[in-house]
C-alpha positions in Angstrom: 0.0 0.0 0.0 1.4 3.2 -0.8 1.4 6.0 1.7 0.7 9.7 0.7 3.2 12.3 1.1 2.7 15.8 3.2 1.9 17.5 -0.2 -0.5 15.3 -1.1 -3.4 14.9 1.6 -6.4 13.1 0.9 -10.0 14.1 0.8 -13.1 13.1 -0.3 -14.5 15.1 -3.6 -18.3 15.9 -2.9 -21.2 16.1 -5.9 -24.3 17.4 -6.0 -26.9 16.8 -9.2 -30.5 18.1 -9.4 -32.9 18.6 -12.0 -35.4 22.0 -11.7 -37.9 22.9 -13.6 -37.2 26.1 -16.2 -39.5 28.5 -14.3 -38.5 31.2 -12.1 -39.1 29.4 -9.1 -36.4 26.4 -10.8 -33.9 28.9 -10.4 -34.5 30.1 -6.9 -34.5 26.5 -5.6 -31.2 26.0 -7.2 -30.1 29.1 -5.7 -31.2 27.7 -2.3 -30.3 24.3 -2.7 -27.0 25.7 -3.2 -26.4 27.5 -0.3 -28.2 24.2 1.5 -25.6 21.8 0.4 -22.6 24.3 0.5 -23.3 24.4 4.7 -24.1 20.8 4.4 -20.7 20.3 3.3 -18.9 22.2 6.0 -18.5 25.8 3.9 -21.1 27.6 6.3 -23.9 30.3 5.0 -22.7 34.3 4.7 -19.0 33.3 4.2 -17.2 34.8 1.1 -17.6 31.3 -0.4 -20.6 30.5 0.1 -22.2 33.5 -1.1 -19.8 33.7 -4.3 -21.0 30.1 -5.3 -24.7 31.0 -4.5 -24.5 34.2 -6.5 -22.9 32.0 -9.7 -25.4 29.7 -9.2 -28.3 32.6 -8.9 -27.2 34.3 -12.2 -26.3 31.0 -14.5 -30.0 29.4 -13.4 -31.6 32.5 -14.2 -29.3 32.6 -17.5 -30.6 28.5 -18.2 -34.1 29.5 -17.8 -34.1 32.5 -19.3 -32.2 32.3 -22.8 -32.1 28.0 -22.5 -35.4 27.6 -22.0 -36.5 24.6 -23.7 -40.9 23.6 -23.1 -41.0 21.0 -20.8 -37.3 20.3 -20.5 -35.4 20.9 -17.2 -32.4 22.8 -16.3 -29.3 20.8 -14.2 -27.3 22.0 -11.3 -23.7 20.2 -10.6 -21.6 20.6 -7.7 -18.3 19.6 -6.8 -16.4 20.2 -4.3 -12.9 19.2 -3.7 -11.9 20.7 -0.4 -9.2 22.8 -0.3 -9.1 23.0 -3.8 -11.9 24.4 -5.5 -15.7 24.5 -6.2 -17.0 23.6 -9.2 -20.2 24.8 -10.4 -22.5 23.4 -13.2 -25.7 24.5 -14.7 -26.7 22.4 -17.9 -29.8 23.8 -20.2 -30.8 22.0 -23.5 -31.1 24.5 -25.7 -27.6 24.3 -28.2 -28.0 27.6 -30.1 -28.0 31.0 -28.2 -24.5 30.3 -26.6 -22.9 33.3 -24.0 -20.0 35.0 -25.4 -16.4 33.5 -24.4 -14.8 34.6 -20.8 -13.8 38.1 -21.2 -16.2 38.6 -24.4 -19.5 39.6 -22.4 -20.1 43.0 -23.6 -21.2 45.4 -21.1 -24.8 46.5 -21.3 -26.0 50.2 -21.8 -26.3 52.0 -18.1 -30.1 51.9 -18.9 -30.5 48.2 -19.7 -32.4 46.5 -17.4 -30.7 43.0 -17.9 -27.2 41.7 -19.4 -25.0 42.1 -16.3 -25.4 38.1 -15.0 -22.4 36.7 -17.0 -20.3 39.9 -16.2 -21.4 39.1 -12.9 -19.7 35.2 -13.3 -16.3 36.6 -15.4 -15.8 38.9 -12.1 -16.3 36.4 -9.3 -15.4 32.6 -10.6 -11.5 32.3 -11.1 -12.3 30.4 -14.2 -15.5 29.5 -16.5 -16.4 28.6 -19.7 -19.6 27.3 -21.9 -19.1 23.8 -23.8 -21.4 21.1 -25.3 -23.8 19.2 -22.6 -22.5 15.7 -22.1 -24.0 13.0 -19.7 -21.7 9.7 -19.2 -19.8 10.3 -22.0 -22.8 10.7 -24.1 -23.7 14.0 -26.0 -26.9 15.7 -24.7 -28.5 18.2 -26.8 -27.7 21.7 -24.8 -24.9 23.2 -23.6 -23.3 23.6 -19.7 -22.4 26.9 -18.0 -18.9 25.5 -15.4 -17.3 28.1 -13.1 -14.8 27.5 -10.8 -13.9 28.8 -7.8 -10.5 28.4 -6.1 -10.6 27.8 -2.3 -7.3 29.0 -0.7 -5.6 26.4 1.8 -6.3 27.0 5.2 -3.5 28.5 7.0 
């Protein structure tokens, strides 16, 4: 049996899948459920974490039911969390067309516009995302998936 070195200390990686319903109320229980699980998993409510991962969550469910709405199709939330590592953060619609711009692309709406500021919102606060084709198992889905990641400094 091997042993594992300082550097590398083990953990247990955590996920979290559920379906909503593309409605308004879809998105807040994902935005919930997040914040739910997050404390579930040790990273407790009003921390800079927590509310960072809720807020992503928040802006990319309202983003899946808003402009991937399919009729009668659901939207999926993923988390994982690797502790001490990072949080990654999934939202999966199944519309393909009507992609977000690239990271960094987002233009910035008018001071007027009422809406457009969610994905600036994700580019400011996850320390990585990007949009790529929806996959299941290893099996293409039609639809696409929303990841952000966020970074979680070691403790120390």
């Amino acid at each position: 049996m091997q042993s594992l070195s300082p550097q590398q200390p083990a953990f247990t990686v955590r996920t979290f899948t559920q379906r909503f319903s593309s409605t308004p109320l879809g998105a807040r229980l994902a935005r919930h459920l997040t914040a739910t699980q997050l404390q579930a998993w040790g990273i407790p409510y009003r921390t800079a974490l927590s509310d960072t991962a809720t807020l992503i969550v928040a802006e990319l469910a309202a983003n899946a039911v808003t402009h991937g709405r399919v009729p009668c199709r659901d939207f999926e939330l993923r988390l994982i969390h690797a502790p001490h590592v990072h949080l990654h953060i999934e939202v999966s619609d199944t519309r393909a067309e009507r992609r977000p711009p690239a990271r960094g692309a987002t233009p910035a709406p008018s001071p007027l516009d009422e809406t457009g500021r969610g994905l600036l919102l994700v580019d400011a606060l996850a320390d990585h995302w990007e949009v790529v084709d929806r996959v299941s198992r290893g099996v293409a889905l039609p639809g696409k998936t929303v990841r952000a990641e966020l970074d979680i400094p070691p403790a120390g």
